[in-house]
PyMOL Python script that loads the backbone (N, CA, C, O; Angstrom):
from pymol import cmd

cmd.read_pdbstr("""\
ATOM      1  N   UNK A   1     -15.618  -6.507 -19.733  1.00  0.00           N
ATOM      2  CA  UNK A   1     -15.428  -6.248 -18.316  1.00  0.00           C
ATOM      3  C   UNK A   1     -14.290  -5.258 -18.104  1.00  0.00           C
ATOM      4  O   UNK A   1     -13.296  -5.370 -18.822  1.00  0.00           O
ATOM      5  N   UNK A   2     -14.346  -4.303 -17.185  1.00  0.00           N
ATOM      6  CA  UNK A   2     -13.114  -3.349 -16.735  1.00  0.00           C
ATOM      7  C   UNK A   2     -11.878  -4.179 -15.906  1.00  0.00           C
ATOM      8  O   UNK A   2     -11.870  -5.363 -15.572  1.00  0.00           O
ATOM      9  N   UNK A   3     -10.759  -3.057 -15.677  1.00  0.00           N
ATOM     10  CA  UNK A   3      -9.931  -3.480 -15.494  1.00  0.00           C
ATOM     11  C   UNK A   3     -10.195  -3.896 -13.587  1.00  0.00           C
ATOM     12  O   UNK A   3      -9.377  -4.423 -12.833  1.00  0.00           O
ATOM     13  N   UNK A   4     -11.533  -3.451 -13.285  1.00  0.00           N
ATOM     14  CA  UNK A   4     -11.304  -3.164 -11.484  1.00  0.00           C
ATOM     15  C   UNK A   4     -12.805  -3.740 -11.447  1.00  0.00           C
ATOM     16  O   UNK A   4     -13.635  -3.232 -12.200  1.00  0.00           O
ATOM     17  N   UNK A   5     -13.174  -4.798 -10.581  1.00  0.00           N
ATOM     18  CA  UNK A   5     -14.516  -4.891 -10.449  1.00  0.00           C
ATOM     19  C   UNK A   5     -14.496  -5.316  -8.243  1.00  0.00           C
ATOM     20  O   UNK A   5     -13.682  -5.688  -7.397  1.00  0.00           O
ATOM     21  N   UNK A   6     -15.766  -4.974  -8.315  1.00  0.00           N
ATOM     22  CA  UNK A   6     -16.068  -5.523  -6.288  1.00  0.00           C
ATOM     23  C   UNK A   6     -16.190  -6.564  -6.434  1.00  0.00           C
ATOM     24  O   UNK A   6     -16.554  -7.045  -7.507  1.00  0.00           O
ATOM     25  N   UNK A   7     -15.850  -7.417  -5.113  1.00  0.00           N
ATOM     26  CA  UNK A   7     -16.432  -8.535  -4.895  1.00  0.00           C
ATOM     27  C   UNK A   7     -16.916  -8.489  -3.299  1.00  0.00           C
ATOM     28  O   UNK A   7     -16.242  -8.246  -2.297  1.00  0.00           O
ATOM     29  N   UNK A   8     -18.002  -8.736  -3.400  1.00  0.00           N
ATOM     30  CA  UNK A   8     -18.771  -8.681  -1.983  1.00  0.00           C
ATOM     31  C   UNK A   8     -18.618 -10.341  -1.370  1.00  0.00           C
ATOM     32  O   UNK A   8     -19.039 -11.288  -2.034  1.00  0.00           O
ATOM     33  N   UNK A   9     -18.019 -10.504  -0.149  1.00  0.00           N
ATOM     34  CA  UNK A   9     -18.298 -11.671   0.957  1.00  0.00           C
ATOM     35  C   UNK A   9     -19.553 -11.878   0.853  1.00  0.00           C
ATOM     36  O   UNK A   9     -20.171 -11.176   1.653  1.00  0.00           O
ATOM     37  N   UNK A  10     -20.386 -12.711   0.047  1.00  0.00           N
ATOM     38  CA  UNK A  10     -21.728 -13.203   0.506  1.00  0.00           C
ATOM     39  C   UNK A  10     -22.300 -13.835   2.000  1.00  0.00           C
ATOM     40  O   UNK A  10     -21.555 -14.406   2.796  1.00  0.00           O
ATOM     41  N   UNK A  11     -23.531 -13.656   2.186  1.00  0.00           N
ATOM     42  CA  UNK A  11     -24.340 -14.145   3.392  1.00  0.00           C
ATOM     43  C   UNK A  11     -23.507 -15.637   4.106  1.00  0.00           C
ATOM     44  O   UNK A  11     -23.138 -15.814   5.267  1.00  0.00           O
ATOM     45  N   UNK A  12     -23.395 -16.647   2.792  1.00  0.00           N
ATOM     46  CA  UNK A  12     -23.079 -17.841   3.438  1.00  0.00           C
ATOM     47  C   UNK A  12     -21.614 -18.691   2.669  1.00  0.00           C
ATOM     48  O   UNK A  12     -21.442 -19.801   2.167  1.00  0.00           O
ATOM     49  N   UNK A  13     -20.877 -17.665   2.876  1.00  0.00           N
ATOM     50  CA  UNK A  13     -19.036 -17.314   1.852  1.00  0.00           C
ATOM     51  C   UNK A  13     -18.489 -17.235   2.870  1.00  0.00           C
ATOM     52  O   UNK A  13     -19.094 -16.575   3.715  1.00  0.00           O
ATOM     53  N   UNK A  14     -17.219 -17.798   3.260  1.00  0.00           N
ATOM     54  CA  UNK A  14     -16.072 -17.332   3.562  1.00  0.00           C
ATOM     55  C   UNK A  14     -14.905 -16.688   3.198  1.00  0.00           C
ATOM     56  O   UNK A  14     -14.391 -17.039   2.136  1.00  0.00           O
ATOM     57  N   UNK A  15     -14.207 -15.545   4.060  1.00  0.00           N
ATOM     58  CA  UNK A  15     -13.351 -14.830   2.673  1.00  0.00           C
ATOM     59  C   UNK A  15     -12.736 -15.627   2.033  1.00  0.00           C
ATOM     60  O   UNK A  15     -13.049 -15.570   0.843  1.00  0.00           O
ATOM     61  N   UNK A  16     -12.081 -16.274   2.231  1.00  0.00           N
ATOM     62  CA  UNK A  16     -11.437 -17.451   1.603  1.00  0.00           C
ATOM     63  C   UNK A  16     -12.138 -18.148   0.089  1.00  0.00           C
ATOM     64  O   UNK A  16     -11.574 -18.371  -0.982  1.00  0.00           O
ATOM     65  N   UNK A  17     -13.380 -18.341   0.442  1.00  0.00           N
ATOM     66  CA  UNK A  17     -13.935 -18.673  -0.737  1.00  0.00           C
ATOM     67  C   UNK A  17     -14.421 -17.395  -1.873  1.00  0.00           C
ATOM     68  O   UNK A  17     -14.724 -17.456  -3.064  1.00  0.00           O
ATOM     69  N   UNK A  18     -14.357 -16.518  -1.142  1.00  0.00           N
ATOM     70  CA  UNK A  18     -14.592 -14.909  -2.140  1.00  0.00           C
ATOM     71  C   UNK A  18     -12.886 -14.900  -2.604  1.00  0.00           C
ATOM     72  O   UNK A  18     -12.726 -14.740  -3.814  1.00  0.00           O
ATOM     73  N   UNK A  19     -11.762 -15.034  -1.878  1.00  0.00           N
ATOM     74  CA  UNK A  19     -10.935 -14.851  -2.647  1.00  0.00           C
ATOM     75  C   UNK A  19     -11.112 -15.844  -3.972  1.00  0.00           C
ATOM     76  O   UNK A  19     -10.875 -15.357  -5.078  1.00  0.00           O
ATOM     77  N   UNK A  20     -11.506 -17.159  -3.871  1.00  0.00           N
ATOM     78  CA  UNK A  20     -10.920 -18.457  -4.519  1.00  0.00           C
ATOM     79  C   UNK A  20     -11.570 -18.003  -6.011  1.00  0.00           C
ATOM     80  O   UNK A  20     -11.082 -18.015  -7.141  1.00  0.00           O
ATOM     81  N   UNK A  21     -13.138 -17.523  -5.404  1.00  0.00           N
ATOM     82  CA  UNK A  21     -14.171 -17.013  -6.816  1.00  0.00           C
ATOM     83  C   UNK A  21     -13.109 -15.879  -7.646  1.00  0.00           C
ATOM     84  O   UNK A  21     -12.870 -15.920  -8.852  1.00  0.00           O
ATOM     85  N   UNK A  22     -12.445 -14.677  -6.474  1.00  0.00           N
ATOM     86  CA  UNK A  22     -11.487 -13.986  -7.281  1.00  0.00           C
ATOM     87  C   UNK A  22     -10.996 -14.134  -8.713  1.00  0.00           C
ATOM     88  O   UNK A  22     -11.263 -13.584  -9.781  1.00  0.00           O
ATOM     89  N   UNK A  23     -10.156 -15.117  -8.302  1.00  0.00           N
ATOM     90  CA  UNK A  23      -8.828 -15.642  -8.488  1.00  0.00           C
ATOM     91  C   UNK A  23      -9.570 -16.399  -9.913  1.00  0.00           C
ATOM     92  O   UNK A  23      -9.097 -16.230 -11.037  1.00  0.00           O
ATOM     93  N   UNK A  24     -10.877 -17.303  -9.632  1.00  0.00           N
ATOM     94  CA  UNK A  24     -11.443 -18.158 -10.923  1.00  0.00           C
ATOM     95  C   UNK A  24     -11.774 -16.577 -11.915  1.00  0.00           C
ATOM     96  O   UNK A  24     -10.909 -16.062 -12.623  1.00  0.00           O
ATOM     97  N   UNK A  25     -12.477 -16.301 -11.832  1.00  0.00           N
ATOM     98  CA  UNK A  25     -12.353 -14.731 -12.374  1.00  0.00           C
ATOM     99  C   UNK A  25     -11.375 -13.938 -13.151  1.00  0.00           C
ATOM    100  O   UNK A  25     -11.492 -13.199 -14.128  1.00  0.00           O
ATOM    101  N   UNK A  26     -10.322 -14.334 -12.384  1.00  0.00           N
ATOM    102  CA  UNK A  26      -9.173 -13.268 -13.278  1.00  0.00           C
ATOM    103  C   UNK A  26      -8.833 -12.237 -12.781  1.00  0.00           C
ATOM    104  O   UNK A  26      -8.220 -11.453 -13.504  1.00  0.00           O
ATOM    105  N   UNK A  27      -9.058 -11.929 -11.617  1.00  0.00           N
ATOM    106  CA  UNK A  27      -8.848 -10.891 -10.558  1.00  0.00           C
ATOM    107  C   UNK A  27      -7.880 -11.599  -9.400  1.00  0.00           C
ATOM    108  O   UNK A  27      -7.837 -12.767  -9.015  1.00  0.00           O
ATOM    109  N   UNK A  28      -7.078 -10.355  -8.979  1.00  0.00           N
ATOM    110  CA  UNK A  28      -6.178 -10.266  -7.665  1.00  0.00           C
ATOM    111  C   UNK A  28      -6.715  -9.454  -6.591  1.00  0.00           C
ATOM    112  O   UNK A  28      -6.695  -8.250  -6.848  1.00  0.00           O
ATOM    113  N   UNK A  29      -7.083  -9.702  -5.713  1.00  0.00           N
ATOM    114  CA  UNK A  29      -7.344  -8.093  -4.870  1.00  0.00           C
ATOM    115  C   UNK A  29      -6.427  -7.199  -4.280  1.00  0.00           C
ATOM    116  O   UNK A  29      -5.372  -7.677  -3.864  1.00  0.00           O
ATOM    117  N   UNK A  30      -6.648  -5.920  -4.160  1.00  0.00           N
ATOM    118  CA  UNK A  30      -5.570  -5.346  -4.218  1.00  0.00           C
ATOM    119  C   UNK A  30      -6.411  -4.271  -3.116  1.00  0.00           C
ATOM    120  O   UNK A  30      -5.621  -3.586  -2.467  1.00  0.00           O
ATOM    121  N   UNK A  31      -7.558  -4.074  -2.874  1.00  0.00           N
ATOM    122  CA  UNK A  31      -8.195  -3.460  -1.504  1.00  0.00           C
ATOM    123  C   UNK A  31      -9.223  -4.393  -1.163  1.00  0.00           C
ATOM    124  O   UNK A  31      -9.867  -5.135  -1.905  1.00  0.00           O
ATOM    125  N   UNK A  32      -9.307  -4.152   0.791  1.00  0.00           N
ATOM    126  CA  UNK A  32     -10.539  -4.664   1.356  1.00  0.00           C
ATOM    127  C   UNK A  32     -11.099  -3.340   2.150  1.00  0.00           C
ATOM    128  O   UNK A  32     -10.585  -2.422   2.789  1.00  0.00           O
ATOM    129  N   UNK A  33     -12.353  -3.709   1.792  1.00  0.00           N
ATOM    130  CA  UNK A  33     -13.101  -2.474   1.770  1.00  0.00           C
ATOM    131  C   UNK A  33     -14.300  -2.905   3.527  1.00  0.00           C
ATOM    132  O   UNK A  33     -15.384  -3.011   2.954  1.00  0.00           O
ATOM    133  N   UNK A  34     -14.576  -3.123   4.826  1.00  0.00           N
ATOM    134  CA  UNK A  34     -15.528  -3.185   5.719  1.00  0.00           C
ATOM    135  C   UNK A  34     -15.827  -1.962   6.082  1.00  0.00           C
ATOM    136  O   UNK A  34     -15.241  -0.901   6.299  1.00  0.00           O
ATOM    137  N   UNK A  35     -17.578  -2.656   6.100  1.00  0.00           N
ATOM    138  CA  UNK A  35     -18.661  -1.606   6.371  1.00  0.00           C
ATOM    139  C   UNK A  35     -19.573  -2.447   7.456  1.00  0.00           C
ATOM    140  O   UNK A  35     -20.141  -3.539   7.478  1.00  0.00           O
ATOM    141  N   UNK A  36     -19.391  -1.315   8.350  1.00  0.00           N
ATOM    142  CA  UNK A  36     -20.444  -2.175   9.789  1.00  0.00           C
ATOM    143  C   UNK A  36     -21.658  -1.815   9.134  1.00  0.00           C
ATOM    144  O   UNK A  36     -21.910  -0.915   8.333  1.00  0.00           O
ATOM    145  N   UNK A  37     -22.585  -3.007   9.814  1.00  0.00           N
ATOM    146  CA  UNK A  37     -24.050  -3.068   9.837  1.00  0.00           C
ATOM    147  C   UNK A  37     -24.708  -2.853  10.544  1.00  0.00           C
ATOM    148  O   UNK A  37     -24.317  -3.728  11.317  1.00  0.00           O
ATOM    149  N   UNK A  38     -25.895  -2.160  11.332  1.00  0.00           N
ATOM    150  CA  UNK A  38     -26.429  -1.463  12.512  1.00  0.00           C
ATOM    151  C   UNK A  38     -27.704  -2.187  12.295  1.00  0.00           C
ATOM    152  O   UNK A  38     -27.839  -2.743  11.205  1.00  0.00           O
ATOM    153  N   UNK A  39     -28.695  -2.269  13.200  1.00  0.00           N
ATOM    154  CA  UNK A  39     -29.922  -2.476  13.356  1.00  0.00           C
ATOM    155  C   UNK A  39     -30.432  -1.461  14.643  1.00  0.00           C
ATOM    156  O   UNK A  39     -29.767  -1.058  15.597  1.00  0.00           O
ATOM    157  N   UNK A  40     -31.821  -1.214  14.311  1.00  0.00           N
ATOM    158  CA  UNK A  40     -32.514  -0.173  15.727  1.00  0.00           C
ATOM    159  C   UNK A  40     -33.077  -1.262  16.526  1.00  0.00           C
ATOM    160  O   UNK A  40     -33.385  -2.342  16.023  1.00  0.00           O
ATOM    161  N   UNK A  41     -33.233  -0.946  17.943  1.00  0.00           N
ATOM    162  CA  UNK A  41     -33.738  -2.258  18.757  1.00  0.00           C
ATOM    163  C   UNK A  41     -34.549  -0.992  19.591  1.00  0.00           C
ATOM    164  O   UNK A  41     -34.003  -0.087  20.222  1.00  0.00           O
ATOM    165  N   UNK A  42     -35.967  -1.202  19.404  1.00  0.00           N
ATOM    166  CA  UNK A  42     -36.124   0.096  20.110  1.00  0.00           C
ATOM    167  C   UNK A  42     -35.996   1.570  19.690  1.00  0.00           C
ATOM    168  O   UNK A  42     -36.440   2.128  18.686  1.00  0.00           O
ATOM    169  N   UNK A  43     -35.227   2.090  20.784  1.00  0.00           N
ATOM    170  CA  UNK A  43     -34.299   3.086  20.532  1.00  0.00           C
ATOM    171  C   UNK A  43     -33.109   3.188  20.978  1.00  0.00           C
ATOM    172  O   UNK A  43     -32.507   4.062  21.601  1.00  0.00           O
ATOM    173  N   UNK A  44     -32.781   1.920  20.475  1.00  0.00           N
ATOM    174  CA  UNK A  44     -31.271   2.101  20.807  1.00  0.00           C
ATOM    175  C   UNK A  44     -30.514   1.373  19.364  1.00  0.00           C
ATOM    176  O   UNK A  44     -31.156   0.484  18.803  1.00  0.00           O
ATOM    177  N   UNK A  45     -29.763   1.595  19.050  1.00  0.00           N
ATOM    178  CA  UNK A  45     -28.674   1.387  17.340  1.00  0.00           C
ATOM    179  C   UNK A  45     -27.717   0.547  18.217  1.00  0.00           C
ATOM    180  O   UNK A  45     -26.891   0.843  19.080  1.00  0.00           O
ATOM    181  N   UNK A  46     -28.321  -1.100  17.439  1.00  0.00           N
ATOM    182  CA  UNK A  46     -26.898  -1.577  18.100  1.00  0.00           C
ATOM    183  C   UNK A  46     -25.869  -2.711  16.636  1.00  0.00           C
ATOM    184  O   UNK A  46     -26.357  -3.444  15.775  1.00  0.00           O
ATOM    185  N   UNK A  47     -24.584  -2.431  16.884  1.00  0.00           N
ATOM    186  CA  UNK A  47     -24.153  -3.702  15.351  1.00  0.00           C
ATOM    187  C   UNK A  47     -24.986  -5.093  15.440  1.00  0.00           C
ATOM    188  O   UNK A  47     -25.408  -5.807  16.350  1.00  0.00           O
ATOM    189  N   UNK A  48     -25.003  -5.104  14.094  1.00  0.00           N
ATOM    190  CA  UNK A  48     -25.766  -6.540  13.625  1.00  0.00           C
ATOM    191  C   UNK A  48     -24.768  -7.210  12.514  1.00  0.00           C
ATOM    192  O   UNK A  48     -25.107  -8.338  12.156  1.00  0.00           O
ATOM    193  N   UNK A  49     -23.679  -6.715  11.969  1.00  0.00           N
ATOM    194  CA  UNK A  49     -22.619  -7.282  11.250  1.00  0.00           C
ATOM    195  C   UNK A  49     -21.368  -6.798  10.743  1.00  0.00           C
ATOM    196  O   UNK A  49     -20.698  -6.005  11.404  1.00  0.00           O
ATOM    197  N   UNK A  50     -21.074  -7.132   9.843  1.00  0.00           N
ATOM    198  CA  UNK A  50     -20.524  -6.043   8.733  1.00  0.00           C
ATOM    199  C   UNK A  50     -20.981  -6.974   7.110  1.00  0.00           C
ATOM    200  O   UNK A  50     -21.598  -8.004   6.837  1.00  0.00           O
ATOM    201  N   UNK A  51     -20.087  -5.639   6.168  1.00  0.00           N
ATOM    202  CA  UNK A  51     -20.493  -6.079   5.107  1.00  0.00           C
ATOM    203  C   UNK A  51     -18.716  -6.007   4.745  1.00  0.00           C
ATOM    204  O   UNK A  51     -18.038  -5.106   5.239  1.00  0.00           O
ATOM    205  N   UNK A  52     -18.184  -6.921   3.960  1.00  0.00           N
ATOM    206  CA  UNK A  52     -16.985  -7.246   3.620  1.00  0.00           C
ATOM    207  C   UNK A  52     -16.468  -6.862   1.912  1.00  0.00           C
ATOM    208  O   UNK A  52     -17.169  -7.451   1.090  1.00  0.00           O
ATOM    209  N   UNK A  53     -15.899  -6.405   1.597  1.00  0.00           N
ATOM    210  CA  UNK A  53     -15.952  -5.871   0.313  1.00  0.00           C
ATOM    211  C   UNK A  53     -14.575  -6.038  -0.882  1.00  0.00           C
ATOM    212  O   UNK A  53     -13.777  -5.155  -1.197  1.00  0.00           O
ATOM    213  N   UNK A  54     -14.618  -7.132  -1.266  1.00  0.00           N
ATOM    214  CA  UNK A  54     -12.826  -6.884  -2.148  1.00  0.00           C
ATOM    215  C   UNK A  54     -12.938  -5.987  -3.396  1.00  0.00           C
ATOM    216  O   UNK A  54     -13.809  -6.079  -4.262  1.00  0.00           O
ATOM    217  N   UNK A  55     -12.019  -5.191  -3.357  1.00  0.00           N
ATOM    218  CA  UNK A  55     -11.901  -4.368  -4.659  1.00  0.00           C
ATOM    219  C   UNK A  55     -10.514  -5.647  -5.531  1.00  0.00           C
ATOM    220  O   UNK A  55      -9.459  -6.071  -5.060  1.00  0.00           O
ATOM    221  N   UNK A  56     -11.102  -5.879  -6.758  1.00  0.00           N
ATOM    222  CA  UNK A  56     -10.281  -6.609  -7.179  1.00  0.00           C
ATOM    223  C   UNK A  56      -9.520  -6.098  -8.890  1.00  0.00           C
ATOM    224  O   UNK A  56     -10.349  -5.709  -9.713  1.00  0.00           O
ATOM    225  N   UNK A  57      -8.258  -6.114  -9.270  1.00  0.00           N
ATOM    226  CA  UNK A  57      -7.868  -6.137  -9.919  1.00  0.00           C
ATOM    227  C   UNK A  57      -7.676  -7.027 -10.985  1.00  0.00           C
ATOM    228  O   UNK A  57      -7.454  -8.149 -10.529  1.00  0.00           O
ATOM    229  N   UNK A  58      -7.666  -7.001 -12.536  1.00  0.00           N
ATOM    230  CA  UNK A  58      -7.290  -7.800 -13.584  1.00  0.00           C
ATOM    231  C   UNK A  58      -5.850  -8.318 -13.359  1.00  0.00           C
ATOM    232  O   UNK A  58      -4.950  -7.674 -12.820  1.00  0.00           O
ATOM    233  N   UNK A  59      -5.741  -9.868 -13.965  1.00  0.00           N
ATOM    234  CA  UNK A  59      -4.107 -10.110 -13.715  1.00  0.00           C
ATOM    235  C   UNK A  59      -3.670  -9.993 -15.006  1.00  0.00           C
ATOM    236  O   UNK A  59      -4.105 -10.655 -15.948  1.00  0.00           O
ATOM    237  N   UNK A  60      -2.830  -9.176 -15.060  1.00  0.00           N
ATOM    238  CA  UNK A  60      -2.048  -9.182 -16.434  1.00  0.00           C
ATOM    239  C   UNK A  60      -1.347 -10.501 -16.857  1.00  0.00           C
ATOM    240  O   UNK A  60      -0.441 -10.870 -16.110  1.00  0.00           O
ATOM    241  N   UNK A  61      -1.506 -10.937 -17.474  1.00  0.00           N
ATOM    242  CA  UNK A  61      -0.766 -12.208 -18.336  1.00  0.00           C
ATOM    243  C   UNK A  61       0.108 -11.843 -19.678  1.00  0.00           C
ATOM    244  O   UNK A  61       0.654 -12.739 -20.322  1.00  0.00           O
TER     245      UNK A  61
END
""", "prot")
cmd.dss("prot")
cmd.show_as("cartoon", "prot")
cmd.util.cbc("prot")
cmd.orient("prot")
């Protein structure tokens, strides 16, 4: 595994629990990365979420 891997907020995760998976992992995060989500209704583009993103770091020991 590299020194930098993502961790994506899943569908039914709280950040909290994406950190906790982190942390079991061996990673710190060190960026958060959000990306809105759009849907078309029609013709009109309206938000439908976001997508949540940790960039996580190795912990040196």
């Amino acid at each position: 595994m590299g020194k930098k891997q993502l961790f994506e907020v899943k569908e039914n995760e709280t950040i909290d629990d994406c950190l906790k998976r982190m942390e079991q992992q061996g990673f710190i995060p060190i960026k958060r990365i959000e990306k809105p989500i759009f849907k078309e209704e029609g013709n009109e583009v309206i938000p439908a979420g976001r997508q949540i993103i940790f960039e996580g770091k190795r912990k040196e020991e």
